[in-house]
Each structure stands twice: as structure tokens, then as C-alpha cells.
N, C-alpha and C positions, 0 to 999 in steps of 0.2 A: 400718595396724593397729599399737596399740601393743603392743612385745613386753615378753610377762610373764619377771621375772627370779626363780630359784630357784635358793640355794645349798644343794647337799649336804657337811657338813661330819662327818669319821666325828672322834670325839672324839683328844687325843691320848695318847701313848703312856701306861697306864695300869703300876700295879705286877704287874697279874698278865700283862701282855703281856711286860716286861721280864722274870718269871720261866718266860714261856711256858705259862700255864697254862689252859684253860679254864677262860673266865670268866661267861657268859652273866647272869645279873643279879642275882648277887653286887655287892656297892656297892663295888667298887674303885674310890680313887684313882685319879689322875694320877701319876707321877712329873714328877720338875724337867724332863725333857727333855722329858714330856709338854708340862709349861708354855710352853716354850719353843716347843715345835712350835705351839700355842695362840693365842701372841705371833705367831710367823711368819705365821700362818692370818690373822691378824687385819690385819699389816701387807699382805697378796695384798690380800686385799678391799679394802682405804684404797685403794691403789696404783691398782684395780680401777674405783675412786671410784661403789663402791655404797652405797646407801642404804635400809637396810632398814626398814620400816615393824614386822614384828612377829618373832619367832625360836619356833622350838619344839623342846623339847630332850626324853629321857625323862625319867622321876623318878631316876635311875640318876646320881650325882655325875662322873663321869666324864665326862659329856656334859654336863651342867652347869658344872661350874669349866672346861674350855673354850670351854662356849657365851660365860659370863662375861668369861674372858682375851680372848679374840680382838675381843669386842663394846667390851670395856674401849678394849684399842688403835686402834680405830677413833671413840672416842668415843661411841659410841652404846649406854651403857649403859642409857639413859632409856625404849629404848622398850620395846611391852609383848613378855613372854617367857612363853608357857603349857609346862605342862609335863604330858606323859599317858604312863603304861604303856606305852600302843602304840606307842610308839615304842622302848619297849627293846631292848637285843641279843636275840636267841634265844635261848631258855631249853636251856641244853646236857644238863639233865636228871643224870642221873648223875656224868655228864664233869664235871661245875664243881669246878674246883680240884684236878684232874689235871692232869700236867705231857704236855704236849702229846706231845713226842718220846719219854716213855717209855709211854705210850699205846700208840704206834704200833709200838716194839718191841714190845710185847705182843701187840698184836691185827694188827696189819702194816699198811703205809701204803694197802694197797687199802679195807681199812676202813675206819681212819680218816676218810681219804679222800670215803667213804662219807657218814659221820657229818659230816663237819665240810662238805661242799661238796654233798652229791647233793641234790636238788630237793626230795624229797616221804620220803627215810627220816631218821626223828627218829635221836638216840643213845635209848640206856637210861633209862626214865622213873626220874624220884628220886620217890620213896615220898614221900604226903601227909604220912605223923606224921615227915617227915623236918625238924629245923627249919630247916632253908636253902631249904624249901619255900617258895613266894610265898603259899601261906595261911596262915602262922605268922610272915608280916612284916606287920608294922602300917599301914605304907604302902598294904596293898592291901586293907585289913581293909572295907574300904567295899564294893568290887568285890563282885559274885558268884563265890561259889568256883568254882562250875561254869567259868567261865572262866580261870582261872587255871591255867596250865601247868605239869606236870612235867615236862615236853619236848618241845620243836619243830622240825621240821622248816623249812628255807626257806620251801615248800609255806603252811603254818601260822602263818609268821611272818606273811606278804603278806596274808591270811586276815585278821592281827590289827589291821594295821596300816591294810590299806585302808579301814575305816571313819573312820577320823581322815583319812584324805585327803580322801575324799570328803564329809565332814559340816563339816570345819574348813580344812585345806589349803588344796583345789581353790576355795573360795567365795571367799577373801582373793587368792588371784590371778586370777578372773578379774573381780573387783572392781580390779582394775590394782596392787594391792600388792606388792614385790619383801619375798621370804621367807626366810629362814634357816631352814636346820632341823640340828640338831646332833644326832644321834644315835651310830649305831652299825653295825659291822659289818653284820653282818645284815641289819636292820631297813632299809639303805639301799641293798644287794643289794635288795631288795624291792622297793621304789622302782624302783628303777634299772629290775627287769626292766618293771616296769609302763609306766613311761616310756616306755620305749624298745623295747617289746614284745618280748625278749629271749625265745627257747627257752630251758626247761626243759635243755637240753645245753649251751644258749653259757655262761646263768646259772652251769652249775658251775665252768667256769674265769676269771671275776671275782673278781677280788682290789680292793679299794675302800683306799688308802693313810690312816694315821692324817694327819688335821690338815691335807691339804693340798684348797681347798676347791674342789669339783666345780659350774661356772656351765653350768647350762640355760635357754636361750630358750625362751620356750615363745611360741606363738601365741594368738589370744583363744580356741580352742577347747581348749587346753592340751594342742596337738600340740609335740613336741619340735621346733624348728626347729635347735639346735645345743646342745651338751653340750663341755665341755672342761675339764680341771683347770689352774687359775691358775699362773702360776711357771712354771717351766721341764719339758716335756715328760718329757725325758728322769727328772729326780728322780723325779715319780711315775712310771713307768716301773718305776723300781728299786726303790721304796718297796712298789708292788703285788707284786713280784716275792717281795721279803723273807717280806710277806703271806703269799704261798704255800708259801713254804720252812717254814714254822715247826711243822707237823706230821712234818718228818722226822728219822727215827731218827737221831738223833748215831751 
């Protein structure tokens, strides 16, 4: 049977990651280290000597100029790249463009905690006439409001996101296509727990490292036969680790 190949790549280090802030789908940048991590991502895969037939990234620039960087250094800028909402970060609702660790002084890291990692509790909805709201960006002006997020849960996200698996994704691999998808925190927790049919309890303590990129085999029935991130164990290891630290109070 031939195995279907599926890389999860979470974008690289952006500016509001460098300032620690919730970011959920505010259109931050990359910073250079981001770029760079991008580059690296891009060199694993050559290394890897993958060949991707199509990528799918969100509308969200972050996940974009790395979907680009990485595809660049592999040469495979050519082929085709769709791009859809559902695949964005998790809308963090009120949190977006709060600084993470003074959050948590605030409200304490069991909360946070809460907010940023538990399964099915959103953070604090941001108000429709708010304009950082996704009905008052142009990009989603097309959409139905009714579906547009003031805040999501994990729960919610997986919700958002499984239709595009299942309608686009899943059909291009088991059509034999090996896939890229450049996304986002969140949105690849999702995934991930789907895959890999993770609890609602394992799900909270995943951590998904920026940039470095996650190879799943999948079988023709698109069972997980193995999962592993490229490069050296250990890095993502600590990378994931970082991940988790960045809600705590200084």
C-alpha cells in the first residue's frame, strides 16, 4: 500500500510571539528569526527529499511568508498553494494583543492556563462593533457573519477546521498526493488531536514548536501509521517546551 505523506508545519516565530502577546488572527508578521526558522523548515524537508504536490496555508501572513520561505528553499515554489480561514490560529477573543505573562499575573496561571490550553473553555468573547473583530476585516467580508468568531475554544477550532479536511485535505491524499499545510498553533493542535485521536486531557499538554516540520504517514484509509518531527529530536523537544513556558508570570 502506498503511504500518504502529510507535513504539519506551525508558521515561524512571528512579532507578537517575540513580544509574547496574544495573537490569534490579528495579521502579524514574521520576524527575521522567524525567516530564518522558515529557511531551516524548508532545508528538513529538501534533506527529507519531499515532494509536494499542493500546500495549504491560512489567509493569516504569518503562515503565508513561511509557507513561501520554506517552499522557496526547496525549490517548489511552482506548485499550487490554496489558502482558507480555517485554517487560522484560534481566535483568542478578548486576549488578542495582551502580553501573555502579565495576563497571568493578573488573572493567575491556573487561568490562563485555562484559556490558552483547556479543550472546550473559550477566553472572553471580543465584542462584534469591536474593529479587530473578523466581521469588520475585508478578508472575510464574503463569509457569513454568523460564522465568524469572537472566540474559540480548541473544542471550536477543530469544529472550524474539520470541514476543510474533510472536503479538501483528506480527498488530495487519498488521491496519493503528499501535502503541506502551514498553518498555526492551534489550528494544528486540531489536527493533530484528530489524527492521532488524542483526549480532550493529553490535547492540553501539546505544545506544537514554530517552524520545525511535523512528517505523518498515513495509510490509504488515512490512519496515522507514524508521526515525527524532522531534525533533531531533542531541539523540538525544547522548542515545545519554550511553547509552554510563555504564559508564565515573569
Amino acid at each position: 500500500m502506498t503511504t500518504r505523506k502529510l507535513v504539519l508545519l506551525r508558521h515561524g516565530q512571528s512579532q507578537w510571539n517575540l513580544d509574547n502577546r496574544f495573537t490569534g488572527w490579528v495579521d502579524v508578521d514574521i520576524t527575521e528569526a522567524g525567516r530564518q526558522e522558515a529557511i531551516r523548515a524548508g532545508e528538513l524537508m529538501k534533506a527529507e527529499g519531499l515532494k509536494f504536490d499542493c500546500a495549504h496555508t491560512s489567509v493569516l501572513k504569518r503562515a503565508i511568508r513561511t509557507n513561501f520561505t520554506a517552499l522557496d528553499v526547496m525549490d517548489q515554489l511552482w506548485i499550487p498553494v490554496h489558502k482558507t480561514w480555517r485554517l487560522n490560529e484560534r481566535h483568542y477573543g478578548a486576549l488578542q494583543g495582551l502580553d501573555k505573562a502579565e495576563t497571568t499575573a493578573k488573572h493567575g496561571e491556573a487561568q490562563v492556563k485555562i484559556w490558552r490550553r483547556s479543550y472546550d473553555v473559550p477566553p472572553p468573547a471580543m465584542d462584534a462593533s469591536d474593529a479587530g473583530h473578523p466581521a469588520n476585516d475585508p478578508r472575510y467580508a464574503k463569509l457569513d457573519a454568523a460564522a465568524l468568531p469572537g472566540t474559540e475554544s480548541l473544542a471550536t477550532t477543530l469544529v472550524r477546521v474539520l470541514p476543510y479536511w474533510h472536503d479538501q485535505i483528506a480527498p488530495q491524499l487519498k488521491a496519493g498526493q503528499t501535502l503541506l499545510v502551514t498553518a498555526h498553533g492551534n489550528s494544528l493542535r486540531a489536527l493533530y488531536k484528530y489524527l492521532n485521536n488524542v483526549s480532550e486531557s493529553e490535547i492540553l499538554e501539546l505544545n506544537i514548536p514554530t517552524a520545525i516540520p511535523l512528517l505523518f504517514e498515513l495509510d490509504a484509509d488515512l490512519k496515522v501509521k507514524s508521526h515525527r518531527y524532522l531534525g533533531d529530536p531533542e531541539a523540538a523537544r525544547r522548542a515545545a517546551e519554550a511553547v509552554a513556558n510563555q504564559a508564565k508570570a515573569r
